[in-house]
N, C-alpha and C positions, 0 to 999 in steps of 0.2 A: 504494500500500500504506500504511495506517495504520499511525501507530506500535503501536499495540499489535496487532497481526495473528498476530505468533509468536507473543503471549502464549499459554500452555496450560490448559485448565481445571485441570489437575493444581496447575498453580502459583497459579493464580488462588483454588483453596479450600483453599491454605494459609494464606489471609488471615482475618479474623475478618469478620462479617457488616458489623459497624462500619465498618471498613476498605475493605470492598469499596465502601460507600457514601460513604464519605469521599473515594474516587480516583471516582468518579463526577462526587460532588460539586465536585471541583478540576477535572475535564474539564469543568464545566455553568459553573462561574464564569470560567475562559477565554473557554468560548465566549459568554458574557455580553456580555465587551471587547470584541468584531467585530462590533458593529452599525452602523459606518459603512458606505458603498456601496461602498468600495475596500477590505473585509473580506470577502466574499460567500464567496470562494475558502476563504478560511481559516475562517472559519464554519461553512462544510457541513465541511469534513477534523475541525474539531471537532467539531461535530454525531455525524460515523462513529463516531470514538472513543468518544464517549457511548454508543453504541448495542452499539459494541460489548466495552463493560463491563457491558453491562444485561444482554446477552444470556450472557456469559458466567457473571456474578450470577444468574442465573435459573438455571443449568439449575447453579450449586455450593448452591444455597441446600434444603436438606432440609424445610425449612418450607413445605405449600401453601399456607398465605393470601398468607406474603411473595412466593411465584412469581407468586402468581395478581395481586398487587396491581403488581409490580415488570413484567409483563406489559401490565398496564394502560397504564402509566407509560410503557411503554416505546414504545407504539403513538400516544401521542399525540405523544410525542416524534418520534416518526416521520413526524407532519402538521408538526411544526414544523420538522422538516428540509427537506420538501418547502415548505415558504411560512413562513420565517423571520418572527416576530414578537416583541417586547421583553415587551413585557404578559406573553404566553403564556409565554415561557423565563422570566421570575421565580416564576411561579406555579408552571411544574413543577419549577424549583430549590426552591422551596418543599417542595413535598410531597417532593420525593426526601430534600429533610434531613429532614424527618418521620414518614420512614421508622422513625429506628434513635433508641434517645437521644442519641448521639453525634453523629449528626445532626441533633438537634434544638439542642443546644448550641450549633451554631455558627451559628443562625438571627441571632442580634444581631449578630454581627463580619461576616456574609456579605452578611444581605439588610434587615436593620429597619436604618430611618432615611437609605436611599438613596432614590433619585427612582422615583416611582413608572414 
């Protein structure tokens, strides 16, 4: 069971759009840290989490471009769970902070001027 499993959508869209993105964003830059080989385990439990804030964001969000985009987003995220890659997880930490401007804000302290 992932941690966030009981979370409810009830609780989940008392957050603001920002927010939900922000706790996405703080599950995508953990699971960032588990690209050693003795991470694998905890990489995919991260990966879940992600998914399963995507999914809960999708179906709180009243906005259909953000569903349909956060959808997107979320399916590729879903190849990179199944065949973990570094390149690929920066790129879509990328777009996911690109999402929101709040998430764009935290593009320099998150992901510019680290290894590619």
């Amino acid at each position: 069971m992932t941690q966030h499993a009981s979370l409810t959508l009830e609780r989940w869209s008392a957050f603001t759009r920002d927010q939900q993105i922000l706790m996405i964003a703080n599950e995508m830059n953990r699971a960032g840290k588990l690209f050693g080989p003795e991470d694998r385990v905890r990489l995919r439990n991260a990966y879940e989490r992600v998914l399963r804030l995507a999914d809960l964001t999708t179906e709180a969000q009243p906005s259909r471009s953000l569903r349909r985009e956060l959808r997107r987003w979320r399916e590729l995220l879903a190849g990179l769970y199944l065949e973990p890659d570094e390149g690929r997880h920066r790129a879509l930490f990328r777009a996911l902070l690109l999402l929101t401007p709040a998430g764009a804000r935290q593009l320099p302290l998150l992901l510019e001027g680290r290894r590619p």
